[in-house]
N, C-alpha and C positions, 0 to 999 in steps of 0.2 A: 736639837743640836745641829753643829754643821756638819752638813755629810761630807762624806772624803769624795774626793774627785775621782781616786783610783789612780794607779800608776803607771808605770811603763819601764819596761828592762832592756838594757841597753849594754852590747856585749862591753866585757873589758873593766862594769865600774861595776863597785860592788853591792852597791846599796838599789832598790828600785826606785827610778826619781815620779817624784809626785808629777802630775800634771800642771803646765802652770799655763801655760794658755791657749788660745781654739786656732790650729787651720784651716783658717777658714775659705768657701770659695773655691780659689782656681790658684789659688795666692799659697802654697807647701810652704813657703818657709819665711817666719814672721820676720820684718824688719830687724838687723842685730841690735840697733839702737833701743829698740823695743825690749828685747830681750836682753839685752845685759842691763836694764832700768830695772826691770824685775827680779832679776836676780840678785841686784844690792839690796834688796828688800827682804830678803829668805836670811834665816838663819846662817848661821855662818858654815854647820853642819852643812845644812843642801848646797849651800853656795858654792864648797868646797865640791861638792859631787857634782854639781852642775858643768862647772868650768871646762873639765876637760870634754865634755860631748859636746859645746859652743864654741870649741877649739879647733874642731875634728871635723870635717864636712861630712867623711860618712858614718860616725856615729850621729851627729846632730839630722842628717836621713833616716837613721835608725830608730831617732826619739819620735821626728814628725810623723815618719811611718805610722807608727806603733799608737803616738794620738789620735790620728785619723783612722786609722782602723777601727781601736774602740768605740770611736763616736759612730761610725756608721753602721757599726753590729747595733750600737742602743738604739739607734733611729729606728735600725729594721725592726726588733724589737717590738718596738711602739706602733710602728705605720700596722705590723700586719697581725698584731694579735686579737685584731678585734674584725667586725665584717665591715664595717664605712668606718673611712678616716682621711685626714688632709693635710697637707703639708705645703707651707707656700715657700718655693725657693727662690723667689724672686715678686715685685711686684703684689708684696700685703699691701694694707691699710696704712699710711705714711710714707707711699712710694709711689710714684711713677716714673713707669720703665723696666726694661731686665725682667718681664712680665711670664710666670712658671711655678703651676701648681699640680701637684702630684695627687692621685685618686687613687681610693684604695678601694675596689668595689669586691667586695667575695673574695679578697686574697689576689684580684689582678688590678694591677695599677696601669693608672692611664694619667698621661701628661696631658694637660690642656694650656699651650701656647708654652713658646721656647726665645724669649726676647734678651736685645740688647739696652745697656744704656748708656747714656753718654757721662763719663765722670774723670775726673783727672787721678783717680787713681784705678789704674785697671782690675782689683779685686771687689771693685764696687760696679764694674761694668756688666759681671755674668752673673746668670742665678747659680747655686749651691750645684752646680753639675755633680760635684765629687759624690754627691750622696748617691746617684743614681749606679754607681759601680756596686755599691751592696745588694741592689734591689733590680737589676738590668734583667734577671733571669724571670721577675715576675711581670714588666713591663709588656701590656699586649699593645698597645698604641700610644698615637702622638696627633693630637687634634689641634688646629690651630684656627682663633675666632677670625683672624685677617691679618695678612703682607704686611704691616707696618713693624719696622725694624725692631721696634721695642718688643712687639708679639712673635715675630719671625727669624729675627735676624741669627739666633744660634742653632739653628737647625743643619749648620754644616759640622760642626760639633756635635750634635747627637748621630748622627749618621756617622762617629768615629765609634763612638761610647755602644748604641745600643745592636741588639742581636739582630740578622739579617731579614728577618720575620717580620720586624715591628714595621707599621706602615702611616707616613704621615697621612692625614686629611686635612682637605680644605673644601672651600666652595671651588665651582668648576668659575670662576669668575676669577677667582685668587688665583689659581692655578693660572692663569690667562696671561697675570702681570708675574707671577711667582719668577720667572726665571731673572727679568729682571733686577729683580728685586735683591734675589739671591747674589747677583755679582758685587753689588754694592756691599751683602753682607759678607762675603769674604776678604772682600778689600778690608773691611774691619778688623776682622781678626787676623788677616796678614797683619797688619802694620803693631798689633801688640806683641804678637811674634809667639810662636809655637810653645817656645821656652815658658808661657807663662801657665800652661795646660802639661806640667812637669808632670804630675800625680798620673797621668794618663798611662804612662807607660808605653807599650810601643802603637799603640791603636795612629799615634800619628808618625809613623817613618814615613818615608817616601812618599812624604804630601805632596800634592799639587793642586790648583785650583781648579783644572780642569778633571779631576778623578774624582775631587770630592763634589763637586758639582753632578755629575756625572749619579755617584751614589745615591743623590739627598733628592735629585727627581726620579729616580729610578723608585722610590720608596713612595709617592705622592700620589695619591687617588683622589680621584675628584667627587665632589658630592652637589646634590642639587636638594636647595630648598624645600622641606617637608619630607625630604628624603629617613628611612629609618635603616638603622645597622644595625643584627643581633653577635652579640660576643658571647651568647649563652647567657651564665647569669644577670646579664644587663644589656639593653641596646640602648641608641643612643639616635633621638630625632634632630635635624636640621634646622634651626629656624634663622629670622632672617633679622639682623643684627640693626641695619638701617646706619650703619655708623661709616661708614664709605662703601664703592662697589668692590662685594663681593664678603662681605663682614657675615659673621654669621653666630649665635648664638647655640650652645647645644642643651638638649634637655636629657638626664642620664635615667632610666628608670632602671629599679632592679628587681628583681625576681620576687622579693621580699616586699615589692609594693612602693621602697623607700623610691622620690621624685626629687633630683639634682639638679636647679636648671642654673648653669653656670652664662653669666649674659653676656662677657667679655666688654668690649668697648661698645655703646648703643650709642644712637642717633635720638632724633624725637617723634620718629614716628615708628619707633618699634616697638612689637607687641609678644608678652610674654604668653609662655602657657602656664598651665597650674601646677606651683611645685611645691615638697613640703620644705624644702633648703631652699634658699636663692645665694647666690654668690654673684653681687652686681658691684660695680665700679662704682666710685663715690667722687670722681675727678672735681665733678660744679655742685660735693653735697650742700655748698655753703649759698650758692645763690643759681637763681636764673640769668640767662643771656640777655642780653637788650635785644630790643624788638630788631631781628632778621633786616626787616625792610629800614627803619630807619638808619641801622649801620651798613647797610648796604648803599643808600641813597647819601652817607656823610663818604663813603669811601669814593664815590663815583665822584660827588662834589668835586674829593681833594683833588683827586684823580684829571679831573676837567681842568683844575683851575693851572693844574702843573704841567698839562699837555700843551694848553692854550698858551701858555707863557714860553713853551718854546723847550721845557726841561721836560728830560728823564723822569719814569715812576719804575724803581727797584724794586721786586717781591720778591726774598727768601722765601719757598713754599716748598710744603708736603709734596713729596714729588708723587702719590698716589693720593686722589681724590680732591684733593685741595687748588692743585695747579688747573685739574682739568674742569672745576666749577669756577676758577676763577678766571679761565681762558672762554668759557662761554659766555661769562657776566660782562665782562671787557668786550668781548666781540658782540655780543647780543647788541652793548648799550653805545659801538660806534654804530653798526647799521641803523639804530633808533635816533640817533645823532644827539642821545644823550653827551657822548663825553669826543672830543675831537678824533676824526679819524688820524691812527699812527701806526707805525708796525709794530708788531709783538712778535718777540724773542723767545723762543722758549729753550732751554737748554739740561745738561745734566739727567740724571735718570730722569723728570719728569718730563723731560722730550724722551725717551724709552718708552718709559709707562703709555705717556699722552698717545706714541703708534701704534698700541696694539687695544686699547678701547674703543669701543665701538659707538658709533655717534658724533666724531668727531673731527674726522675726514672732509669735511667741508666747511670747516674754518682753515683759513689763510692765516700759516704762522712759520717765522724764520727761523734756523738754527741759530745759535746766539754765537757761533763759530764766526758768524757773517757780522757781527756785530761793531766793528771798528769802533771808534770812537764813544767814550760814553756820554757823552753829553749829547741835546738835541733831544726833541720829542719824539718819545719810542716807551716800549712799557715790557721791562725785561723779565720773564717770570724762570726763576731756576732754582732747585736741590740744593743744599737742602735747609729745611727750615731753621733749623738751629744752626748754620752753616757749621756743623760738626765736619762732617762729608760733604759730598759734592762739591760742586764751584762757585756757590754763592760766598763761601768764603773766599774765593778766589777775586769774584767782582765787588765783592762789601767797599774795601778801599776806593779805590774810583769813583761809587757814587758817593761815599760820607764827602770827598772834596768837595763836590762840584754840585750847584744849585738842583736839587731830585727831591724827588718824596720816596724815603724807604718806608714801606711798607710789612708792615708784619702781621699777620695776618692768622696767628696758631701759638700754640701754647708754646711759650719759653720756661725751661730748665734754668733758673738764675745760674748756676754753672756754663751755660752753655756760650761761644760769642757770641749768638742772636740776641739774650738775654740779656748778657753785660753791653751791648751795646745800645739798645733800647733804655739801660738804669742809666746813658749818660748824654740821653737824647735832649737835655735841654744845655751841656756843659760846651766851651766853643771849640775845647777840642775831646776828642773819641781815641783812649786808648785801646789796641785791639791784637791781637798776633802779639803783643812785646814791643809794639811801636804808638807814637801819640801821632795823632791827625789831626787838622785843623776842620771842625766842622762847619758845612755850606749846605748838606741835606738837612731837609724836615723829619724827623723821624718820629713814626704814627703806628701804631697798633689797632686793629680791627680783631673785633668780635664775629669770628663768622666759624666759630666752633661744629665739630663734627660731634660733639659727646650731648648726651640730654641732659639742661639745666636741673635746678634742685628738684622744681617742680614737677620734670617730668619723669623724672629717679623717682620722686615719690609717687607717682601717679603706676607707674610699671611695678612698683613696689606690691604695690596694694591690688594690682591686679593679678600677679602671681599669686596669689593667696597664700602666699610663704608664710610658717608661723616662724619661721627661724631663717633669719638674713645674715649672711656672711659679709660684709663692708671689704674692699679692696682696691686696687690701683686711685688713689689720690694724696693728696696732703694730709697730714693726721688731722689738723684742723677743720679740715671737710668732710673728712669722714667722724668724727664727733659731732659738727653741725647735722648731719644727718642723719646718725644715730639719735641726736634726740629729740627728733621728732618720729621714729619709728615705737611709739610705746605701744605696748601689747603683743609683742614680739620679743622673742629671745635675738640679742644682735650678738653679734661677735667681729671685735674690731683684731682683724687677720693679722700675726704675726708673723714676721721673716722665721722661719726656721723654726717653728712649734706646731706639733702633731696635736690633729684635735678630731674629736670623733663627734658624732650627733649631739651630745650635750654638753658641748667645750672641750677649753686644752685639757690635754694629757699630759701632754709634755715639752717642754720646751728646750729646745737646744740654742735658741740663741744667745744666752747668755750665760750657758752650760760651764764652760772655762772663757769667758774673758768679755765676749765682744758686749760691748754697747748699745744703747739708742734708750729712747725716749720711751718709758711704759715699760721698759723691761724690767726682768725679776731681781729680785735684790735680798736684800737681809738686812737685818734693824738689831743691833745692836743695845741689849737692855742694859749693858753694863756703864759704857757710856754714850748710851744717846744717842747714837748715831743711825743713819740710815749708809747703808751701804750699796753706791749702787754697782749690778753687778758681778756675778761668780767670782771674777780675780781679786776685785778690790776683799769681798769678805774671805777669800784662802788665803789673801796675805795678811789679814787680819790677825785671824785666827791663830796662823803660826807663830805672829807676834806677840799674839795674845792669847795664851792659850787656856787662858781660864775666864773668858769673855764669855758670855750666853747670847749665841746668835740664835734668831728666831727666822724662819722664812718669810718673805711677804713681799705680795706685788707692789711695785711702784703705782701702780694704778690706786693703791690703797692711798694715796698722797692728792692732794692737789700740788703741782709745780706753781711756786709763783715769784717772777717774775716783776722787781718793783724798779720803777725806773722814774725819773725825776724829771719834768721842763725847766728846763733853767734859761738865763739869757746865749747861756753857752750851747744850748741845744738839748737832745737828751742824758741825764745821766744815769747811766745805772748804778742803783745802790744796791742790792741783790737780789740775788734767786736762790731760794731754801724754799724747804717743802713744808707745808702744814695740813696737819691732818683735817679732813673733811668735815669730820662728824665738832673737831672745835668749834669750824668755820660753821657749821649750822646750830651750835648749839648758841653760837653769838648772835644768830641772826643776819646771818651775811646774805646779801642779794645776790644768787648766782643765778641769774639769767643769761647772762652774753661771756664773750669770751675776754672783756676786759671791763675793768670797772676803774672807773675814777677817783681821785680823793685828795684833798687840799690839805699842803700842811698851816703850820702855826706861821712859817716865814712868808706864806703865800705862792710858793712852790705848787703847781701843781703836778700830778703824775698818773699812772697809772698802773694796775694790776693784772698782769697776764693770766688768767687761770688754766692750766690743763689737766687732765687726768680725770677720773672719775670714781668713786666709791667703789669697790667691792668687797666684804668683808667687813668681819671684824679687826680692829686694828689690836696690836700687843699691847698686851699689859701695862701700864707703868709709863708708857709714849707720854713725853712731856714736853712741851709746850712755849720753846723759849728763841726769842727773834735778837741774831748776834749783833750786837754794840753799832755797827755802822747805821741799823736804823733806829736809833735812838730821836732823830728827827720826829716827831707824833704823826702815826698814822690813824686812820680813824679807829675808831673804839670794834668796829665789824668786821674789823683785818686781825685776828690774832695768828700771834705767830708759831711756824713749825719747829722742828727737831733741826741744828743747822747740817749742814751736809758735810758725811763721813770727812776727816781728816786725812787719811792714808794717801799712798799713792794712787793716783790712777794709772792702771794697767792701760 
């Protein structure tokens, strides 16, 4: 049956109102539009008790209070009733960015990395901080794999949250660029504005940039490779990440013998120790890099051919690690007189970073202050790569006009403008800011990734000697290409916000009251058919329906698929419903790759997305029926799922 969500008492109304959806985040108080859509959905009974706390600013405080509360006693609950347990509040498996996982070793938790991410809505920007107020009195540290904003950047926020005891780590190499690093990352969460960290309570009055700075390195100890740290029941060794300078991976042992080696971001020459967990990034689970030297020797090409001519070559870049390999490649291959001698610009935090690394001092490079005019042979490298921040957003305009080769050079966020402007690199004009431009730069992508391709994931895989892989920070795509080829290993593809101990989840809260995504938990509906995805979609169900037999069950229990049509018009979608797996083999379906093809009777051709993966038995009774729009004939090896719940979406 469906279990009750539990409720919440709110002074002044009489009744106790159910729970109807999750605070989640940094984000107290749900969109009202959100919120009165659901509440036309409830019986007319709650509706009527609903109304007046969505009327009332501080009852409707009183109701978010009191949800969030409850949710973070059950977390606590869960995270510490056992001796190892995990929790990722940012940066699981179908994410990168916002990068924050919680360890529960003998009752003391340790954060490993505290990141931001870049998103247009700011409750998608931080990890789950709010949890960490339940649990701040067990929290003994805060470990961080390396400086890049997405692993680092919320660390001026935990220095509001946590107890004056707790102490960040880094490599003494991180620490080097850390303060750097760090102004950028307040300028971040200035500009979202305090307001949006309401739940905090007063831990932020009388902020300033320069106190909480102040704070967040006053907490910071440096560590050096191979280095070890005892916490009592557990220490924690050093290793060396290879994934930029000063990157570092940590290995957790505990007293109990259990071996954590969490790898953070890796390079492709770094090397594991023996663990019986591994918790490694799945960024490139899906393929390898092209060969280093050939896209190095097509970038210098371009590079030659655009200096020669007399034009500008733009680089948005990683303003740590990426500007400063691409300022030696450039200057290495003018003295070789591979590519024409020009000046190079460096500007934004990666002229910061680029001064205080060591090695670099004798390359000749201009502040990009100096840079007048953009046109004319010069090769401008500045902050920051997705132009989120820094001033590459600042200079993108000027080069899209005018004869350049931009350059990109690192992974794009399709969110991000680096990304949208790269998807309209071949249109003649470039929308970007809110404004269209007329395009006259070449705009070019380079493979010159800091992360280890598939191959080299599998290859550190297998060297840990982990029998149990934890999959995280990548595309869900990449991290199932990788998963299936780890057989003989228990994997576990990481959820946002579910608690899991040594032999899987326990429990999950991300879709506890409301929130969404892809693989989350759901309930299947045997009365009519339906799959529900979701906690709110099946409590509004249920109320509706109050004599429906909901049954629990992961979406993972489903293949998603995804049918979409070529036509002369382009693609079309005909739909996406889910069909059960064990159908789909008992037909004989070829599930090798992540899409499969199939021709109809018109000569249409299209194809089939498949995601998800078996686990379990499926409910009773699940039947088998693909709705009227694809009456078109698909092949005999495609049958069809259960179509997808009718209700509202929450």
């Amino acid at each position: 049956m469906f279990e009750d969500p539990g409720s919440v008492k709110v002074s002044d109304v009489s009744v106790d109102l159910p729970i109807i959806y999750d605070i989640t985040s940094l984000s107290i108080t749900s969109p009202d539009e959100v919120v009165l859509s659901r509440l036309d959905h409830l019986p007319t009974s709650l509706r009527d008790a609903f109304r007046p706390v969505f009327s009332d600013a501080r009852r409707r405080y009183e109701y978010d209070r009191g949800v969030m509360l409850r949710k973070l006693s059950e977390i606590r609950d869960a995270l510490l009733s056992r001796d190892f347990s995990y929790m990722f509040l940012g940066g699981s498996a179908g994410e990168i960015g916002r990068s924050m996982v919680l360890f529960n070793l003998h009752g003391s938790l340790v954060i490993v990395d505290a990141g931001l991410k870049y998103s247009r809505e700011p409750w998608q920007r931080y990890p789950s901080v709010d949890i960490l107020h339940a649990l701040r009195d067990r929290i003994v540290a805060v470990f961080i794999t390396h400086v890049h904003a997405d692993h680092v950047g919320l660390l001026p926020l935990l220095a509001q949250i946590l107890g004056p005891d707790v102490k960040f780590y880094m490599t003494r190499e991180s620490l080097a660029v850390f303060p750097v690093i760090l102004n950028d990352a307040l300028n971040i969460i200035q500009k979202d504005g305090w307001e949006d960290f309401a739940f905090l309570g007063d831990e932020v009055s009388g902020f300033s940039a320069d106190s909480i700075k102040a704070s967040v390195l006053s907490r910071v100890i440096a560590l050096d490779y191979g280095q070890v740290l005892s916490f009592g029941d557990f220490d924690v060794k050093v290793l060396d990440a290879r994934h930029i300078y000063g990157s570092a991976s940590y290995l957790f042992r505990l007293s109990s013998g259990l071996r954590i080696l969490y790898s953070g971001d890796i390079g492709s020459g770094a090397r594991p120790e023996e663990a019986d967990i591994l918790f490694v990034e799945s960024t490139y689970g899906d393929r390898d890099h092209r060969s280093y030297d050939s896209e190095k020797n097509r970038f210098l090409d371009d590079v030659a051919n655009v200096l020669g001519s007399g034009h500008p070559v733009f680089i948005p870049s990683f303003a740590l690690g990426r500007a400063q390999d691409l300022l030696r490649m450039l200057y290495g291959a003018m003295q070789d007189g591979r590519i024409p001698v020009a000046p190079i610009y460096v500007g934004g935090l990666a002229k910061s970073i680029t001064g205080v690394i060591p090695g670099l001092s004798g390359i000749p490079y201009r502040d990009v202050s100096e840079l007048g005019e953009a046109d004319g042979a010069k090769v401008v490298i500045v902050s920051s790569n997705n132009m989120v921040s820094g001033i590459s957003s600042d200079y993108a305009v000027d080069f899209i006009m005018i004869p350049s080769l931009i350059a990109i050079t690192g992974y794009q966020d399709n969110e991000s403008p680096a990304g949208f402007i790269y998807a309209q690199r071949d249109r003649p004009e470039v929308e970007i800011f809110g404004h269209r431009y007329p395009r006259r730069a070449r705009i070019e992508s380079y493979d010159f990734s800091a992360h280890a391709g598939r191959s080299e994931l599998l290859a550190y895989i297998n060297s840990s000697n982990a029998t149990r892989v934890v999959l995280m920070h990548g595309e869900l795509s990449s991290a199932r290409a990788l998963q299936s080829a780890l057989r003989g290993r228990t994997v576990v593809l990481s959820r946002f916000q579910s608690v899991y101990d040594i032999d899987g989840e326990v429990a999950s809260f991300m879709n506890y009251w409301g929130i969404h995504g892809e693989g989350s938990p759901g309930f299947y509906c045997a009365t009519c058919n339906s799959y529900l995805e979701g906690y709110c979609n099946a409590f509004l169900h249920s109320y509706s329906n109050p004599d429906h037999v909901l049954l629990p069950t992961s979406a993972d229990t489903y293949l998603r698929i995804r049918i979409e049509s070529r036509t002369q018009k382009g693609m079309e979608v005909l739909d996406s419903v889910s069909s059960p797996i064990k159908k789909l083999m008992k037909a004989k379906a070829r599930i090798r790759e992540d899409r499969e093809v199939f021709r109809t009777r018109r000569g249409t051709f299209g194809f089939v997305s498949l995601h998800g993966f078996f686990s379990g038995q499926l409910p009773d009774g699940l039947l088998a029926l693909i709705p009227g729009v694809l009456r078109d004939p698909v092949p005999a090896s495609l049958p069809s799922g259960p179509g997808p719940g009718v209700d509202p979406v929450c």
